[in-house]
Each structure stands twice: as C-alpha cells, then as structure tokens.
C-alpha positions as CSV (number, residue, x, y, z in Angstrom):
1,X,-126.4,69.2,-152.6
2,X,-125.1,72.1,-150.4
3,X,-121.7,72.3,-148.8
4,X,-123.6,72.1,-145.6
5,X,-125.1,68.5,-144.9
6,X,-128.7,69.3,-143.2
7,X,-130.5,66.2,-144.9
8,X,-127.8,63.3,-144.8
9,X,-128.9,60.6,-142.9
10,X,-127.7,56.9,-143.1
11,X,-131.1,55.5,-140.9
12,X,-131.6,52.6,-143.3
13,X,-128.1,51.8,-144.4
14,X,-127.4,51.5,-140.4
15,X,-130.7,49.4,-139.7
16,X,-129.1,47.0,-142.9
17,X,-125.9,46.8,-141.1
18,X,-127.9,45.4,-138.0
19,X,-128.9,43.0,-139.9
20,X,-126.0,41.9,-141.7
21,X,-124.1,41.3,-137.8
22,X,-126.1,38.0,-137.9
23,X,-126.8,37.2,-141.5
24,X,-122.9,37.5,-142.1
25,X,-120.0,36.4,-139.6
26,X,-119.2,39.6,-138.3
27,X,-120.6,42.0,-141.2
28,X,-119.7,42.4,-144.2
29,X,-116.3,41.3,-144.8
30,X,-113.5,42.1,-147.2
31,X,-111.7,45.1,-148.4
32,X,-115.4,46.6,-148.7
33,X,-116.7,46.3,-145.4
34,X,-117.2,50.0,-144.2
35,X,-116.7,49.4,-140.4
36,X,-113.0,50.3,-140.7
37,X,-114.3,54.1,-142.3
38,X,-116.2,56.9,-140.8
39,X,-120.0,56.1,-139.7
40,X,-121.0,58.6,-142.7
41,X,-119.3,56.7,-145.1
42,X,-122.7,54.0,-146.1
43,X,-121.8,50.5,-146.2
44,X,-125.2,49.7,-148.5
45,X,-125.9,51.2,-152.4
46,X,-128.9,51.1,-154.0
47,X,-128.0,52.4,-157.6
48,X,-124.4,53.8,-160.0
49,X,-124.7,55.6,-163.4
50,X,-121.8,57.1,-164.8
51,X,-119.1,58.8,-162.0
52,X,-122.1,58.8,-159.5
53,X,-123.7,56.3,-157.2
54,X,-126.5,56.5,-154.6
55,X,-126.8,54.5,-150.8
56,X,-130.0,53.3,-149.4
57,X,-131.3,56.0,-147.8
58,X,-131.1,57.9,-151.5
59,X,-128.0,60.2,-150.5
60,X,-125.9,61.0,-153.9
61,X,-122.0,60.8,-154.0
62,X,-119.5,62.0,-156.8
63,X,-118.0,58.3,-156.6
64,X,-114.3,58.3,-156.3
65,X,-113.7,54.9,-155.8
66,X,-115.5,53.6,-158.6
67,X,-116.2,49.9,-157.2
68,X,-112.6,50.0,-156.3
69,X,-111.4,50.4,-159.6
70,X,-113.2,48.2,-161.6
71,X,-115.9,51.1,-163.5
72,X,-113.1,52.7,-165.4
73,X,-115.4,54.3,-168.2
74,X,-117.9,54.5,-165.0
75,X,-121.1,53.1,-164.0
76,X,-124.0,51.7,-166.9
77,X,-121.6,52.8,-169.6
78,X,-124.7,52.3,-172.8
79,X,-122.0,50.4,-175.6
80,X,-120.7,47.7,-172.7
81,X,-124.0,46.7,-170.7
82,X,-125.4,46.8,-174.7
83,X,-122.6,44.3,-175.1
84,X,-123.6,41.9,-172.0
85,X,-127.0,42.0,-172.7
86,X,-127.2,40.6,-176.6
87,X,-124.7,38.1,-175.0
88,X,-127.1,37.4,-171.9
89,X,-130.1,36.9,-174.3
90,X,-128.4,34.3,-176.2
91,X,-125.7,32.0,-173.7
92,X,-123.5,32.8,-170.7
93,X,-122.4,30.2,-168.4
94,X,-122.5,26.9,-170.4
95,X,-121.1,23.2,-170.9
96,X,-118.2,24.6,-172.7
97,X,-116.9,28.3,-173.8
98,X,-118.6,30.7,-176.9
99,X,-116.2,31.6,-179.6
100,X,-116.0,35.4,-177.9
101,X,-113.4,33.8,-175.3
102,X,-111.1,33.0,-178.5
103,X,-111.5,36.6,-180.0
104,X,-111.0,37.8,-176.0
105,X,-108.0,36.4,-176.0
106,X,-106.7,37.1,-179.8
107,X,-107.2,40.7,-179.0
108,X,-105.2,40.8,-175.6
109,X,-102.1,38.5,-177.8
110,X,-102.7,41.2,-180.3
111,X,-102.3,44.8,-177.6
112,X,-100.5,43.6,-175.2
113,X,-96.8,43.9,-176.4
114,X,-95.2,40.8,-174.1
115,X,-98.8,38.7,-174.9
116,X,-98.2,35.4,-176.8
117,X,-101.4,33.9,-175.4
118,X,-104.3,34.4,-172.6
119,X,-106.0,33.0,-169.7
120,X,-109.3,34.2,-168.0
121,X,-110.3,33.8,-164.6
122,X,-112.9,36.0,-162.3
123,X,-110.8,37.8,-159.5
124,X,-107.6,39.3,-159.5
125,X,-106.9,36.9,-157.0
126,X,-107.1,33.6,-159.8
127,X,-104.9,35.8,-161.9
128,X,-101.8,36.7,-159.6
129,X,-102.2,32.8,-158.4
130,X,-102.1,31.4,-161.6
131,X,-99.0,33.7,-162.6
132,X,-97.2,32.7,-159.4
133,X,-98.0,28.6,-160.4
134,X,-97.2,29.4,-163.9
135,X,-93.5,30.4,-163.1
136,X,-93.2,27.9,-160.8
137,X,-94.4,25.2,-163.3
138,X,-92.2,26.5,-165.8
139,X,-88.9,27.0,-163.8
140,X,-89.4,23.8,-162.0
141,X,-88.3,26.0,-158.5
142,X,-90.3,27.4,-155.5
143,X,-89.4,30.8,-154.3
144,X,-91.0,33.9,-155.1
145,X,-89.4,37.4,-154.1
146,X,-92.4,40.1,-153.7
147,X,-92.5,43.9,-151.9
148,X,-92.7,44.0,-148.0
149,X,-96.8,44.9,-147.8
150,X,-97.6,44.9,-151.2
151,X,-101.1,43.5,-151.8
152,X,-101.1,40.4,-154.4
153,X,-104.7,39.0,-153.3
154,X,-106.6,37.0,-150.6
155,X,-105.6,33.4,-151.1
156,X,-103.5,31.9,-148.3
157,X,-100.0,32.7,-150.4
158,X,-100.9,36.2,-150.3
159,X,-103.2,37.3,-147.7
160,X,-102.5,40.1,-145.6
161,X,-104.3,38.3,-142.6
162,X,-102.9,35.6,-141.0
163,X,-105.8,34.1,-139.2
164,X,-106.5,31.1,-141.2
165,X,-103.3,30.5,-143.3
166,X,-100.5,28.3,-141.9
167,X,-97.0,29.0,-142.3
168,X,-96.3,26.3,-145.3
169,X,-98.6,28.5,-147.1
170,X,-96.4,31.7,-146.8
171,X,-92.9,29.4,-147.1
172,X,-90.9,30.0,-150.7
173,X,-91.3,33.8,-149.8
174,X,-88.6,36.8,-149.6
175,X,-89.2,40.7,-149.5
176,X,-88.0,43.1,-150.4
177,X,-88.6,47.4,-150.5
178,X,-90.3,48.4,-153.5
179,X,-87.7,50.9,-155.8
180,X,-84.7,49.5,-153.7
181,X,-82.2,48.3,-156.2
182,X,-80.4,47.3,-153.5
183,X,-82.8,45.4,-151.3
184,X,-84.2,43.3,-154.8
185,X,-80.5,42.6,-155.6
186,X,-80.5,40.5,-151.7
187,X,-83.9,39.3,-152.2
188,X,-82.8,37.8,-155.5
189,X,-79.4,36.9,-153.9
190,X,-81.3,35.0,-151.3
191,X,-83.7,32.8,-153.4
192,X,-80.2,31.5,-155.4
193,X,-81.1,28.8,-157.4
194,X,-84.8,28.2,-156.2
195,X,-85.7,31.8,-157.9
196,X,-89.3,31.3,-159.8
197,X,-90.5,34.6,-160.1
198,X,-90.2,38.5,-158.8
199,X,-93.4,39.7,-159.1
200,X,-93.7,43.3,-158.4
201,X,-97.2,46.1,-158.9
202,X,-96.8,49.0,-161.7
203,X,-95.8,51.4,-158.6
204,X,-96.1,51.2,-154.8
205,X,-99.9,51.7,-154.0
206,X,-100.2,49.9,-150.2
207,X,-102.3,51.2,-148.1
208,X,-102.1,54.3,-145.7
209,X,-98.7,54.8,-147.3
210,X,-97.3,57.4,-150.1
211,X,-97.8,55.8,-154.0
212,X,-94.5,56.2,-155.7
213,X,-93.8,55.2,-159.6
214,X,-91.1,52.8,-159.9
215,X,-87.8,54.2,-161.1
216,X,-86.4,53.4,-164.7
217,X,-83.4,52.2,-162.5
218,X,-85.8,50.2,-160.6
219,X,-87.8,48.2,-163.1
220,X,-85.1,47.8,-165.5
221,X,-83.3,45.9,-162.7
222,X,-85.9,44.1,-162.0
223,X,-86.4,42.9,-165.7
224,X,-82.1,42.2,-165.9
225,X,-82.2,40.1,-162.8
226,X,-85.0,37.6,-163.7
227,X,-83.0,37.5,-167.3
228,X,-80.3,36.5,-165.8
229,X,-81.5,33.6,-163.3
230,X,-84.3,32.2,-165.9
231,X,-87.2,33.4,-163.1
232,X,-90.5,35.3,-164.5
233,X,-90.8,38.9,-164.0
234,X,-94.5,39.1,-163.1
235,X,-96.4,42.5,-163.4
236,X,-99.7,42.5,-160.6
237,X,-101.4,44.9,-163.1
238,X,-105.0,43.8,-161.2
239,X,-105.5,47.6,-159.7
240,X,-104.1,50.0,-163.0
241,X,-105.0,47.8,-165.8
242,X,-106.2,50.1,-168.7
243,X,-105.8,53.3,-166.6
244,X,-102.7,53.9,-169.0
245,X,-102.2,51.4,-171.9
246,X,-104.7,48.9,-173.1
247,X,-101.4,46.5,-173.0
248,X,-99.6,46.2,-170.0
249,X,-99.1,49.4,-167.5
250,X,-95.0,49.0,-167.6
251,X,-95.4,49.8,-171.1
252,X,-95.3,52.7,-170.7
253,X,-92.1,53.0,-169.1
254,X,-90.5,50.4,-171.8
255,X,-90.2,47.7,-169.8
256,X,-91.9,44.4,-170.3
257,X,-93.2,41.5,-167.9
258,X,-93.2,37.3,-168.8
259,X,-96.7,36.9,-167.0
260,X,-99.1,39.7,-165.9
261,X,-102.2,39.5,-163.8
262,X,-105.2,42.2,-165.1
263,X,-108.9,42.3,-163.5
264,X,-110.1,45.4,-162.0
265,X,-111.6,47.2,-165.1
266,X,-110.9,44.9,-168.2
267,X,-114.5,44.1,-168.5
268,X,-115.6,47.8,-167.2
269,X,-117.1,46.1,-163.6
270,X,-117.9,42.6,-165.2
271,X,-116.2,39.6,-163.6
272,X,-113.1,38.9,-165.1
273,X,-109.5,38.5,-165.0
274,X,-106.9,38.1,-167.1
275,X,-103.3,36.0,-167.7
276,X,-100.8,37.2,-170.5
277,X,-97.9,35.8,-171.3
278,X,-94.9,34.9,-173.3
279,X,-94.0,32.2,-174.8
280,X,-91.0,31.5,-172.6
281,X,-93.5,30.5,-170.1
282,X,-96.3,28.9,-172.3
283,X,-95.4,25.1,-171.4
284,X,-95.7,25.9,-167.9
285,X,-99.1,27.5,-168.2
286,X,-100.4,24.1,-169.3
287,X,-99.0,22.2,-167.6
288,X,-101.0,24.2,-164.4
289,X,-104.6,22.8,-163.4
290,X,-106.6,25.8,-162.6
291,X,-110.3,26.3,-163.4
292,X,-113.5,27.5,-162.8
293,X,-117.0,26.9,-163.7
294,X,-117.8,30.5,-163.9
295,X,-114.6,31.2,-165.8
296,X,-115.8,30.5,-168.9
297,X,-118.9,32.5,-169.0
298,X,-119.5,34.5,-172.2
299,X,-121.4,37.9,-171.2
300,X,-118.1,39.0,-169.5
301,X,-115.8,38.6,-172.8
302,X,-118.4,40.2,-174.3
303,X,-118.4,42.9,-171.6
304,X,-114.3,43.1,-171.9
305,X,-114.5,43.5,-175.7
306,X,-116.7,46.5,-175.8
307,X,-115.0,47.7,-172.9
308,X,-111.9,47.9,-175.1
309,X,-113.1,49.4,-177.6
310,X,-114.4,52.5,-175.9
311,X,-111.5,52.9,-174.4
312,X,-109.6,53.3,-177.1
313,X,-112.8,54.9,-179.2
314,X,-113.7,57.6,-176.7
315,X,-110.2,58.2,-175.3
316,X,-110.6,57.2,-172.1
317,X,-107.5,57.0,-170.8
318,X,-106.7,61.2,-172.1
319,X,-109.8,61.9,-169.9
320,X,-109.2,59.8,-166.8
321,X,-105.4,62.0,-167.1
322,X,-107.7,65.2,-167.3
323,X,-109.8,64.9,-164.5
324,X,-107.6,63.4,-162.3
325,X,-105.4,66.7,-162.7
326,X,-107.9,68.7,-162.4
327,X,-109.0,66.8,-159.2
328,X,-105.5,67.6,-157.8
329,X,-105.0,70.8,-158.6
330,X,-108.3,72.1,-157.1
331,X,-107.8,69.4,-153.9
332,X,-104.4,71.5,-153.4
333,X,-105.4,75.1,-153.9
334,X,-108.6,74.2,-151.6
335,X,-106.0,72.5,-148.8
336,X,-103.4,75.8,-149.3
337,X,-106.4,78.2,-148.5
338,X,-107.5,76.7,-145.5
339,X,-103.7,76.3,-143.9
340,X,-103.5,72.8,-144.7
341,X,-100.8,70.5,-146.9
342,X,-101.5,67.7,-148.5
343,X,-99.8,64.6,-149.5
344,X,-100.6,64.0,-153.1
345,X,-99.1,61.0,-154.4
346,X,-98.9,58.6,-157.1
347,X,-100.6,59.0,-160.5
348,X,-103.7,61.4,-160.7
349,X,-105.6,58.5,-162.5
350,X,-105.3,56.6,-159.1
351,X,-104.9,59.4,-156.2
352,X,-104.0,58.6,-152.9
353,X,-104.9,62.2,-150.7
354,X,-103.2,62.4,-147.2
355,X,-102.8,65.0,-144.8
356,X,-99.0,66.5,-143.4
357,X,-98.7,66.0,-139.7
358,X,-101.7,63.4,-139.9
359,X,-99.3,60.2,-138.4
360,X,-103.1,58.7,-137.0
361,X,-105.0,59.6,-140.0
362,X,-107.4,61.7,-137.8
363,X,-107.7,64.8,-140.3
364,X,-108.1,62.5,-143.1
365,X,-110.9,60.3,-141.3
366,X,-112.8,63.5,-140.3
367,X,-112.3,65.2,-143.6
368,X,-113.0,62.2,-145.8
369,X,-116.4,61.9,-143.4
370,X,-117.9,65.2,-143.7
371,X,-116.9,65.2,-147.4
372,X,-119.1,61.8,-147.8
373,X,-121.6,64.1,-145.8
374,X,-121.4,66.8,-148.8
375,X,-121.8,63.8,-151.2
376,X,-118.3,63.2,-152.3
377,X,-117.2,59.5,-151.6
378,X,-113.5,59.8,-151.0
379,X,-111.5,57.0,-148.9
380,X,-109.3,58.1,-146.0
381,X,-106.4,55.5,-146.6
382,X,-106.7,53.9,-149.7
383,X,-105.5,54.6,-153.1
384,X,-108.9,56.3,-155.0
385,X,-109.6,55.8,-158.9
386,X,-111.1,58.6,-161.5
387,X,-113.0,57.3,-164.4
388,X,-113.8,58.4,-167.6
389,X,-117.1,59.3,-166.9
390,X,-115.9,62.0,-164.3
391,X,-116.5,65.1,-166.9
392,X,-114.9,69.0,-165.6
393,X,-118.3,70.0,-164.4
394,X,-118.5,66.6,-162.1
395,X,-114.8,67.3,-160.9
396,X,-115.7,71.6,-159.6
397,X,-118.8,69.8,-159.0
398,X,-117.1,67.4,-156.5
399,X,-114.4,70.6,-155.5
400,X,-117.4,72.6,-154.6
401,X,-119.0,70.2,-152.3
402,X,-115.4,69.6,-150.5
403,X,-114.9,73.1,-149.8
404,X,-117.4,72.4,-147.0
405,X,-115.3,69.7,-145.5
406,X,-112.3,71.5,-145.8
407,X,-114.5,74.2,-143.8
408,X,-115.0,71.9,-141.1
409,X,-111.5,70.4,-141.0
410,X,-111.0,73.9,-139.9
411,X,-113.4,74.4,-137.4
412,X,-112.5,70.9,-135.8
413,X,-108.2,71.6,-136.1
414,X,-107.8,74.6,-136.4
C-alpha cells in the first residue's frame, strides 16, 4: 500500500454501521465500538492472520491493537487453532468439564509463583469480580481500595459508566493515585478494619493518560500493607498477562499478589479467564458461588495450553520486547524529523503514542486517522499491544506506511 491513500474507502463498513443504528441500541457498543475514533478507522473486519487484519471493504492494516490484546502470538497462530480444533471435533461445552480443565489448571499452580490453585471464567470481567468476592469471602470485610480511573471491568462494581449502576453498587470503595505511597497509605488508613482487598494493575495504563511502571517503592508497599491488615493484594493482570512472564506480570519486579485476574491473551483470543491464588485465600474461593455454563467449555483450555507452550517454545515474549522497540525507536526518529515530540510511555510490549502540546488529542486523532488510511491500525487514546507475530519487516513495514501520516500531520499543523 503506498504512503499516499488513493484507494481507501470504508463504503461498506459505513453502509454496515447504518444498519447496526437499528439492529443494536445505539451501534455497536463497548470499548470496541469505533464511533468514538476517526471515520477512517472501520468499525467492521472481515478476516486476521498473523499481525494483520482486513475490514469489509478488503482495506489491509498492520494491526496494532491485536483484538485489544487478546492475539499475543497474533491472529490464526497454526499450533493453537490445531489445538481448538481436535478439541472441537471431539467435546466442548458439555454436562460437566473434560480432564484438560484439570491439566489447565495444574499448569497455571505449577508457573505461576503465588498459584496454589485455579479458577476459569470467560471475561476479564468474571475474573477481577471473583477476585474482589474472593477476598471478601475470605476476610469476612467489605471495602476494597483501587486507583482513581483505573479500569477493573464492566460489572456494576466497576464500571466506568454510571448510567445503570446505583450507588450500593459502587459503596465499600476508596481511591487512591496509582505510585502514591502516600495516597495508598490513607486509602488503607480509611478502610481500617473493613479492609478486604487493594487491588491494583501491573502499571498505570488508563486511558488518554501517560502509562507509568509501578515503583519498587510502590508495589512493595502495597504488598506490606495488605500483610499487615490480613486484606488480599489483588494483581488485575487481565490486559499484560503473558506479555512478560507466563506467571504473574509483578514477577518480574519480585513482588507477588494473593489473587490475580488474567484473560486477555491466555488462550491466544479464545474465551477465557483466569483466577490464581494462594492458599491463604483458598477457603474463601469456595465458599464464593460463581459460575457459568460456558465456563467450562473444553476447546478454550485446549486453546490456553498450546498457547503456553508457544510462548515459551517460540520465545514470544523476546520478540514482542523486539518489535515493540523497534516500533518506538522508528515512531520517535519519524516524529523528530518532522518537528514533532512524542509522548512514549509505558512498556514497548503495550505502547501508548501521544503527542506534546496535544491537550485535545487533535494531532493524535488526525494522525492515527490518516495512518489507518496508509493501513496501519493505531488507536489515538488507548494503550496499543505488539504481538509476536509482528516480525522487523512488518514493524519498517508499518514505519514506512506512517511516514505518510506523519507527512500529513504536517501539512495539517504545521
């Protein structure tokens, strides 16, 4: 595709989006309803292989958001979908589980350091919910302490919206500011004696906002305080599960949770989601009622076990690191020629790109539109994902193409 977009059209994806005004009750609705982006980003795909995917109208896109995180060895990888399929063949959904949910869940007890036994759900949603009633079960208290605008899900507890969700549903709640000792010593201070749980992401990733790695300060504190008041440390490790352990992400900075929600990419864009946790808090697990027909479908495990092992086969997580450098250093050196600075934060596995002097996102919007024009799906405001898939020649591939929007980020700004 050249840098200049003379064929990109979006005629049927639009004429779908017609359609969906009525079929749906105001579109398509969730975090991947496109209304909120550019009209050239498509709201419609009709096919993914690899670190690619194709809309509607047949337009290609290096894919840079990878189904929001959950393709981490990218689209159709052969050894997983293999997996699912001799699983599909023989059982999935039935009266009662197949022995792969046992072997699921005896390989999570036996990577994950903090793991003495496993849940599965579907969403990341089920899995930061059944944390939260977990610790509450366990501690026999109510309050939870969480990060002002950190994202946790869509149930009523946790919802950013509040149409819909009464205030009961958001009671037991104090925030604090993510990598501020001080404000999680109040929080904590606060909850006293009704402390269940802090439950905190791997590092800041909220929307339209810098991504910032938690401090060794931080998340050691965080680990000392729910020591010391009997409450569950709970790591929300839905979005970076994978991306840089195949335990859990705080691993890596030596610090380790009682419960922690996973989804995302354990099952490599099958529907899963996953519980671990110690045995400080295996009574209260039990004692929970949570459950789902769905949950104990087989072709998923199956998905989730091959999805492990090519991870840790192919060296995934090494490549993801590589690209997403890459990725970085040619998105800088690109910005720095054409007078612009960008904001480049978080880890390179999971970038978030935004523009100096940009308070109203207008030179990210336009830039992340004509890039999507060029065939490079980027998102204006949200955190993006590399996968393993994404190989040097896709990533100067995908540089190439963006020189064009940087071009006309120019033109338009000056």
């Amino acid at each position: 595709m050249s840098n200049t977009p003379t064929t990109y059209s979006l005629k049927i994806d639009l004429e779908l989006r017609q359609r969906a005004q009525s079929a749906f009750p105001n579109g398509v609705y969730g975090h991947m309803n496109a209304a909120s982006l550019s009209p050239a980003h498509p709201q419609f795909f009709a096919r993914a292989e690899g670190g690619r995917l194709w809309d509607v109208d047949g337009n290609e896109y290096i894919d840079f958001m990878c189904s929001y995180g959950t393709n981490l060895l990218g689209h159709h990888h052969p050894k997983v979908d293999e997996a699912a399929r001799r699983q599909q063949a023989i059982a999935d959904c039935t009266t009662g589980p197949s022995a792969l949910m046992l072997e699921l869940a005896e390989t999570f007890n036996n990577k994950v350091a903090h793991a003495d036994w496993t849940m599965f759900a579907k969403n990341g949603t089920d899995a930061t919910t059944i944390c939260v009633m977990t610790a509450r079960a366990q501690t026999g208290r109510n309050t939870v302490v969480l990060a002002t605008g950190a994202y946790h899900g869509a149930n009523p507890w946790c919802t950013p919206a509040a149409k819909g969700v009464t205030e009961g549903e958001k009671a037991n709640q104090i925030t604090y500011t993510y990598n501020d000792v001080e404000s999680l010593k109040q929080a904590v201070e606060q909850a006293g004696d009704d402390l269940a749980a802090v439950i905190v992401s791997p590092f800041k990733h909220d929307v339209f906002e810098d991504q910032e790695w938690p401090t060794d300060n931080f998340a050691k504190t965080a680990r000392a305080l729910c020591d010391q008041k009997g409450a569950a440390l709970i790591l929300d490790d839905v979005r970076c599960a994978f991306r840089f352990t195949t335990g859990s992400t705080w691993e890596t900075i030596g610090v380790l949770p009682d419960l922690c929600a996973m989804s995302k990419s354990v099952a490599n864009g099958y529907s899963l989601s996953v519980v671990t946790g110690n045995d400080k808090f295996r009574t209260g697990a039990g004692e929970i009622y949570v459950t789902g027909s769905f949950w104990f479908a087989s072709v998923s495990f199956a998905a989730s076990l091959a999805t492990i092992e090519a991870i840790e086969t192919e060296g995934a997580i090494d490549k993801m690191h590589s690209a997403g450098s890459l990725l970085r250093q040619g998105l800088e050196e690109l910005a720095g020629s054409y007078g612009f600075h960008l904001r480049q934060t978080g880890p390179v596995q999971m970038p978030l790109v935004l523009f100096e002097d940009d308070p109203m996102w207008e030179k990210n919007n336009f830039f992340c539109a004509e890039a999507a024009r060029r065939g490079v799906y980027l998102h204006p405001w949200h955190n993006m994902f590399v996968c393993a898939a994404h190989e040097e020649r896709d990533i100067r591939e995908a540089l190439e193409r963006i020189d064009g929007a940087f071009s006309a980020l120019k033109k338009q700004f000056g």
